[in-house]
C-alpha positions as CSV (number, residue, x, y, z in Angstrom):
1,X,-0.8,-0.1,55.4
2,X,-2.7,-1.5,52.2
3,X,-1.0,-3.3,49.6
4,X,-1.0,-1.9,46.4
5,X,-2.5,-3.7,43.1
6,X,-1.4,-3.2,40.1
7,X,-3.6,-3.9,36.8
8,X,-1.6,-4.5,34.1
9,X,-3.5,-4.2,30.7
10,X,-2.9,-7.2,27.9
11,X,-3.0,-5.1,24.6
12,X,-5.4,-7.3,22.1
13,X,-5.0,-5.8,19.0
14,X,-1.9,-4.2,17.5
15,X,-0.6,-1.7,15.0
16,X,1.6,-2.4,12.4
17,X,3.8,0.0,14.3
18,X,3.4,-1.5,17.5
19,X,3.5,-5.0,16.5
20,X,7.3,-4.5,15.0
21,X,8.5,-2.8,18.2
22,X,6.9,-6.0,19.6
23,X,8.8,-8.1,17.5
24,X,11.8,-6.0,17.4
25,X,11.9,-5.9,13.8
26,X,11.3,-2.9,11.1
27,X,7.8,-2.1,10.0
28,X,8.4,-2.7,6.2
29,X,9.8,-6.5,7.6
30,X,6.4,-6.6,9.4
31,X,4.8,-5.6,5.9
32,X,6.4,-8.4,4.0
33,X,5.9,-10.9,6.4
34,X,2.0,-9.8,5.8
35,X,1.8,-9.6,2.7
36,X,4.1,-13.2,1.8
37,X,1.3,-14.6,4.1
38,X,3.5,-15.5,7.0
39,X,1.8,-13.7,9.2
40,X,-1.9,-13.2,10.2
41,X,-2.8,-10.1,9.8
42,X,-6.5,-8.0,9.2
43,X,-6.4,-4.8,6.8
44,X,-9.2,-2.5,8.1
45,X,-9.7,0.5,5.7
46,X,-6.3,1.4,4.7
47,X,-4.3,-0.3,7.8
48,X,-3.5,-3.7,9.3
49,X,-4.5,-4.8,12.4
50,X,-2.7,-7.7,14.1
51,X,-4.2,-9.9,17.1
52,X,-2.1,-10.7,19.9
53,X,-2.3,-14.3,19.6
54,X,-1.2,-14.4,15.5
55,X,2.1,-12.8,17.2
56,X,2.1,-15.1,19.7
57,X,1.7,-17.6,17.2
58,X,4.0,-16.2,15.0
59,X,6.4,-16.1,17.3
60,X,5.9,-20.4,18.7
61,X,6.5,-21.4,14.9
62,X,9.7,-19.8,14.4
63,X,10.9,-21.3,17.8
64,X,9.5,-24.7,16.9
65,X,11.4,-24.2,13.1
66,X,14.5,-23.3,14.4
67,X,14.9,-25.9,16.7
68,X,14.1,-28.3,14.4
69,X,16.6,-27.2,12.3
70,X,19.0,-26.9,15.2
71,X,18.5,-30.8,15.8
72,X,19.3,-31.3,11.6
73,X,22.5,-30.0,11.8
């Protein structure tokens, strides 16, 4: 009996679509957040692109804002 491996793919690059299911928001959030600059994001021809890591990123700074507005209160 072998063991089975499983590859499990990183995805690099997302889709505006993909990155709000991601982030388990709307797309038109995901838009604004874009556009107000908040998050990274690359428009190639008429879409946006977003990297992995900006979410990631995206994702650390909110953690690291709300907890240092949990400690304020």
């Amino acid at each position: 009996m072998s063991d089975k491996i499983f590859v499990i793919h990183q995805k690099d690059v997302f889709t505006v679509k993909e990155a709000a299911e991601y982030l388990t928001v709307c797309p038109k959030t995901l838009y604004h957040l874009i556009e107000c600059g908040e998050l990274k994001a690359a428009k190639i021809g008429s879409r946006y692109k977003l990297k992995a890591e900006d979410l990631i990123c995206y994702i650390n700074q909110k953690k690291e804002k709300n907890q240092h507005e949990k400690h304020q209160s």
